[in-house]
N, C-alpha and C positions, 0 to 999 in steps of 0.2 A: 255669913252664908256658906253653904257647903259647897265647896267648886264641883264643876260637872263637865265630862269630856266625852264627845264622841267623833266616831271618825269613818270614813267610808274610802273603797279603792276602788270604786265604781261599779254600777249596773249590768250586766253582761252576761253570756252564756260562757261563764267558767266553765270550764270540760274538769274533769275530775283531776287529771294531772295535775291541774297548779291549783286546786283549793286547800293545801297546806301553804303552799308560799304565800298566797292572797292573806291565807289566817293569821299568817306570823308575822309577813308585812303592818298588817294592824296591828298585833299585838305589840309591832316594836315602836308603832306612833304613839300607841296609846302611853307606854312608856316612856316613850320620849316627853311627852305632853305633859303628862302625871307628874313627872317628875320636879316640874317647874310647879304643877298647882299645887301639889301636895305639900311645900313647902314654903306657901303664902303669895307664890309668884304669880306674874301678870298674864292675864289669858291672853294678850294679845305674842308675848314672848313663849306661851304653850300653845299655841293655834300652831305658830313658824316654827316650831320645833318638830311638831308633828306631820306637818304638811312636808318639811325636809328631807324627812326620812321615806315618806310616799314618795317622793319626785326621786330619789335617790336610787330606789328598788326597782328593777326591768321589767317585773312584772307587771307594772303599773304605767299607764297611761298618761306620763306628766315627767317633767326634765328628763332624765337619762329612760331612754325606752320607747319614747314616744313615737306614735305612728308616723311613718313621712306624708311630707304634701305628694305630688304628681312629680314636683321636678326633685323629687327622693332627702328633700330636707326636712330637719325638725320646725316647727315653728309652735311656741308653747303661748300659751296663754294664761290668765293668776286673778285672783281677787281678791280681798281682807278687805271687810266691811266693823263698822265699829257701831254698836247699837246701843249705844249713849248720843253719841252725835249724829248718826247716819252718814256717817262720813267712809268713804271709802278710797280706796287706792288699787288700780288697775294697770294690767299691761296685758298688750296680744301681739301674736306676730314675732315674739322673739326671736331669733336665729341662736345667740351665742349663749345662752344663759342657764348656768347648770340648774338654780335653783332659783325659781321665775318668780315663788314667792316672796325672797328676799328684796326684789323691785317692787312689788307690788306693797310691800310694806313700807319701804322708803318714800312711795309717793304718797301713801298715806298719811305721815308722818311732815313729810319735808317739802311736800310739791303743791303748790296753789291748782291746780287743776287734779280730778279722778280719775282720768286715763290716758296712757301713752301708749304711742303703738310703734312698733316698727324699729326705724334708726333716731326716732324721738326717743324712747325708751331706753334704748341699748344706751345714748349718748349719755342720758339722766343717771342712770344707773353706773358709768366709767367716772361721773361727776362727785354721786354720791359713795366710791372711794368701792364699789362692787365689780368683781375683776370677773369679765368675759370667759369664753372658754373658746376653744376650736371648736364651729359649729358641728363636726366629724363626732366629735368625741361624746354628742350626746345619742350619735346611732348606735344600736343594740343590735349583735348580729342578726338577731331572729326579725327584727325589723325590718331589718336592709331584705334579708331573703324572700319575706312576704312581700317586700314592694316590686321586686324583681321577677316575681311569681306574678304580681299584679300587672306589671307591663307585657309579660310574655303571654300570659295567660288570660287577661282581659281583666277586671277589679272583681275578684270574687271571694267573699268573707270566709271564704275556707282557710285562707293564706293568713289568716289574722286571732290573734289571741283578745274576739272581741270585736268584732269590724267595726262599729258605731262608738263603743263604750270603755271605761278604762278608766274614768276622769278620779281624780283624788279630792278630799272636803273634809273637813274638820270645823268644829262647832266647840266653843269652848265657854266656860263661865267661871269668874274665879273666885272670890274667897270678899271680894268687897262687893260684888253682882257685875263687874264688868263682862261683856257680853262681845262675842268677836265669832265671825263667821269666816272660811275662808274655801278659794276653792281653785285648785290647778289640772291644767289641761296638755296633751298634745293635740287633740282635735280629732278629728276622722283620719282614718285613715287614705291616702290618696285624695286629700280635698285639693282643692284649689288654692295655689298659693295668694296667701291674704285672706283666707277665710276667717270669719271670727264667727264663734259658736254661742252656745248660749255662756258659757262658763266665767268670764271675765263681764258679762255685763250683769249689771246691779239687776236684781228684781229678779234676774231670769234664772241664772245659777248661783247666785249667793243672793243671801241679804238677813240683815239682822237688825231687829230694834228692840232696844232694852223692855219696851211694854209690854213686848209680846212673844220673842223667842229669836231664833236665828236659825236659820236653813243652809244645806249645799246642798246641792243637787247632782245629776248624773244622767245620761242616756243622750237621748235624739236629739240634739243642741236647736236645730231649725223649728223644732215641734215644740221645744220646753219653753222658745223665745214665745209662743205664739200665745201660750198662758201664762207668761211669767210666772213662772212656776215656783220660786224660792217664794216670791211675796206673796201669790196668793196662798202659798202654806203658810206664814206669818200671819195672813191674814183671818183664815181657819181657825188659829192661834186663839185669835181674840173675841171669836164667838163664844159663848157659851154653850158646852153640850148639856145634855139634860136627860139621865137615865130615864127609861121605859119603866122599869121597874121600882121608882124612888118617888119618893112624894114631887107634888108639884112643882116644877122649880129647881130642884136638886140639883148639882153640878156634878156630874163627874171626872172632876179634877184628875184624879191617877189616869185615866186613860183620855185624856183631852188631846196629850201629845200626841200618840199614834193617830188617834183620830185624825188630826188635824193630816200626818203625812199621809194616811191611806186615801182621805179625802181629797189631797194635791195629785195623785199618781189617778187616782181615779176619773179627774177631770182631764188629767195625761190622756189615756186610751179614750175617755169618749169624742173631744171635741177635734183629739188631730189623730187616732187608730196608731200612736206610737209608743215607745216603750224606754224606759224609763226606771230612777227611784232618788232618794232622799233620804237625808238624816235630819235630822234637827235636836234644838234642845228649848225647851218652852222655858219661859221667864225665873221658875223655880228652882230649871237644871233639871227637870224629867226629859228621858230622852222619848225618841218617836222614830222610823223609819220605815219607812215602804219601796216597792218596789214591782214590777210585770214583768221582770227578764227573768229568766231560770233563776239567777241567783245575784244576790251584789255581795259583795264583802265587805263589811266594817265591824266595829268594836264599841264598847262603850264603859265606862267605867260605873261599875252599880255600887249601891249604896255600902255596901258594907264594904267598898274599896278592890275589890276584887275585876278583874279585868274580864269580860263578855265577848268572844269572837266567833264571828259563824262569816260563811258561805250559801 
């Protein structure tokens, strides 16, 4: 099978300033990612390669950069779902942890339970040999200053590269069909400390099954919880579309993907008026993504090998 890589840096009103940074941010996951499938490696080892480099980049909404809660800490959140098994591994709440997905892989892997939270996670994580960081060193000056802007100034998404939006996701397929979803977070800005979003839980902001495809998601976490939004685009997945213009029955397999995510974001704005968007990769490795904010940022690797990045 031909591996298949896409990847997103979240849903948002990019202002034109950082939509070169957003675009190279992806293009260096996608790189990151490619590198491993292009050379027969395991989609689950190119999902966390790419999701690394998202969490790593300040532009982005996830490890180093992330928005602060209220009492001006980072608190991240991770997911890696497996669409052979539907197994997953989760963590929310982090405090200390550069790169969130590396837990969240671990529990997938090593942990009889799908999600840890908190100082259960952080402890699991010092267990499975994953070394902390000063929680300090994951704030980003421009962070710190929009939050201190938000205190003085009352919470106003002027102060923010993105007030709601930001989150990083990667969708990966490799070369045997294994199938791996993933999706990391710093959350809203100014939430409440302990807030858990859509992003780390199964169905809402990830989810992947080998039948049908695998999603990450991006936007209103409380609004994407409310339609599960990764599964029901998975779910979308597995209907048949059926050209207007093609004999009875027909399938229009090339465009099922999109379909499938324009139909997720679409059921986004009607049934909660929120905003939002998605990546995916259907069972074949055709990609798909939609979106209702001005612009989201991701990439994808297309067929002739060649790397795809927009804003």
């Amino acid at each position: 099978m031909k591996p298949a890589l896409i990847v997103h840096g979240g849903a948002w009103d990019i202002p034109e300033e950082l939509t070169d940074a957003c675009k190279n941010g992806c293009q260096r996951a996608l790189a990151a990612g490619w590198s491993t499938l292009s050379r027969g490696g395991h989609a689950l080892d190119a999902i966390e390669a790419a999701i690394i480099v998202l969490e790593d980049d300040p532009v982005f909404d996830a490890g180093y950069g992330s928005h602060l809660n209220l009492d001006g800490r980072v608190e991240c959140d991770a997911i890696v779902m497996n669409g052979a098994t539907l197994h997953a591994g989760a963590v929310s709440t982090l405090h200390g942890m550069k790169n969130p997905i590396r837990v969240a892989r671990a529990i997938l892997e090593n942990c009889p339970h799908m999600m840890l939270v908190a100082e259960g996670a952080e402890r699991f994580a010092r267990e499975q040999g994953i070394a902390l960081c000063n929680p300090e060193d994951l704030i980003s000056e421009t962070e710190r200053e929009a939050w201190l802007k938000c205190r003085l100034d009352k919470h106003a998404a002027e102060h923010h590269r993105g007030h709601e939006q930001g989150t990083v996701g990667a969708v990966a397929i490799d070369q045997n069909g294994n199938l791996f979803a993933a999706t990391s977070t710093g959350g809203t800005c100014c939430k409440l400390p302990g807030r858990v979003g859509d992003s780390p839980l199964i169905g809402c902001g990830c989810y992947a099954d080998s039948e049908a495809g695998g999603v990450s998601c991006t936007g209103y976490g409380e609004a994407i919880m409310k339609i599960v939004m990764a599964k029901t685009a998975v779910d979308f997945l597995r209907q048949s579309v059926v050209c207007v213009d093609s004999p009875h029955g027909a399938s229009c397999e090339p465009s099922s993907a999109q379909l499938a995510a324009r139909e997720a974001v679409h059921l986004l704005a009607k049934r909660t008026h929120a905003t939002g968007g998605l990546i995916l990769l259907d069972r074949h490795g055709n990609p798909g993504f939609a979106f209702n904010t001005p612009r989201m940022a991701y990439g994808y690797v297309a067929l002739d090998g060649n790397f795809v990045t927009a804003v």
